[in-house]
Structure formats: C-alpha cells, structure tokens
C-alpha positions, 0 to 999 in steps of 0.5 A, spaced: 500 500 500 506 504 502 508 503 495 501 504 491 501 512 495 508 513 492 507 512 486 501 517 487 504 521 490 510 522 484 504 522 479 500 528 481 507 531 482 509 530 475 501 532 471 502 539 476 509 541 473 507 538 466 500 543 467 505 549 470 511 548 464 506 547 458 501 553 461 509 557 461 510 555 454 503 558 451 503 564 454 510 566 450 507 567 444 499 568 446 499 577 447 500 580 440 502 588 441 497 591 435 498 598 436 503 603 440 504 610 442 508 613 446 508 620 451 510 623 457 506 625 462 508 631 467 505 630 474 506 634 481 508 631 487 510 634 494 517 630 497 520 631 504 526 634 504 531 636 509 535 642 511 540 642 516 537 637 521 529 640 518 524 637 515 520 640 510 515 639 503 516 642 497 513 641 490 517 637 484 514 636 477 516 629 475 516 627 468 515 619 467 515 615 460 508 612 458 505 608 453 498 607 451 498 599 447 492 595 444 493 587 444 490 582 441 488 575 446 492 570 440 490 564 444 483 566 446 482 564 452 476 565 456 479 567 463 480 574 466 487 576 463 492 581 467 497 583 462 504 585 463 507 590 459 514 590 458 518 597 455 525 598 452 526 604 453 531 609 449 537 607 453 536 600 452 534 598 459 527 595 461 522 594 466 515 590 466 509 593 468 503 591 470 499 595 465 491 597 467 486 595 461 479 595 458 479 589 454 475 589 448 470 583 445 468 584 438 466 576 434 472 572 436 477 577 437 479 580 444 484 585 445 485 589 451 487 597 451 492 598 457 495 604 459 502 604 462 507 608 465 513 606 468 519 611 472 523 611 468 528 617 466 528 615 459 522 615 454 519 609 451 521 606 444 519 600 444 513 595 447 512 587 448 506 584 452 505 578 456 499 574 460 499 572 467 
C-alpha cells in the first residue's frame, strides 16, 4: 500500500509541473502588441526634504515615460487576463509593468487597451506584452 501512495504521490507531482511548464510555454507567444504610442506625462508631487537637521515639503514636477498599447488575446482564452507590459526604453534598459486595461470583445477577437507608465528617466521606444 506504502508503495501504491508513492507512486501517487510522484504522479500528481509530475501532471502539476507538466500543467505549470506547458501553461509557461503558451503564454510566450499568446499577447500580440497591435498598436503603440508613446508620451510623457508631467505630474506634481510634494517630497520631504531636509535642511540642516529640518524637515520640510516642497513641490517637484516629475516627468515619467508612458505608453498607451492595444493587444490582441492570440490564444483566446476565456479567463480574466492581467497583462504585463514590458518597455525598452531609449537607453536600452527595461522594466515590466503591470499595465491597467479595458479589454475589448468584438466576434472572436479580444484585445485589451492598457495604459502604462513606468519611472523611468528615459522615454519609451519600444513595447512587448505578456499574460499572467
């Protein structure tokens, strides 16, 4: 019997890596970035700083790097979908985003209309997309 919940054990072990690994390999190429523009948006924000052993506030405009992007679901998945936004920026670095999206359902086609900005002091030249 001993042997039987062994080899049960290892079984259910290996189906759960199998539907991690092969969940993985879909999500690589299921996002498509139809469409990107790129802008910075200028916001006001009030830091503390410190002046001989004082605190005190002061107003700073910040300029952060954004990107509005339309993707397409390519896998047409029927569950809610977080989309990651990843950017290059001019200088070649990058950073990942959780981006806020509207998705779309027009036939069989879904696309999601996200909204992203990154701190960053680079501007965005580049966009791809990922599901989580």
């Amino acid at each position: 019997m001993r042997i039987f919940w062994s080899f049960a054990g290892i079984m259910v072990a290996c189906m759960c890596q199998w539907l991690f690994l092969s969940s993985a390999a879909l999500a690589a190429d299921e996002c498509e970035v139809v469409k990107a523009s790129y802008y910075e948006r200028t916001q006001g924000e009030i830091v503390t700083d410190w002046s001989g052993g004082y605190a005190y506030r002061r107003y700073q405009t910040v300029v952060y790097p954004c990107a509005d992007v339309t993707v397409r679901d390519t896998y047409g998945s029927a569950f809610i979908r977080v989309v990651e936004i990843t950017a290059t920026f001019s200088d070649q670095g990058k950073a990942s985003k959780k981006a806020w999206c509207d998705k779309k359902t027009l036939e069989n086609d879904v696309t999601y209309f996200c909204i992203v900005c990154f701190e960053n002091e680079f501007p965005v030249t580049n966009v791809a997309c990922n599901f989580r």
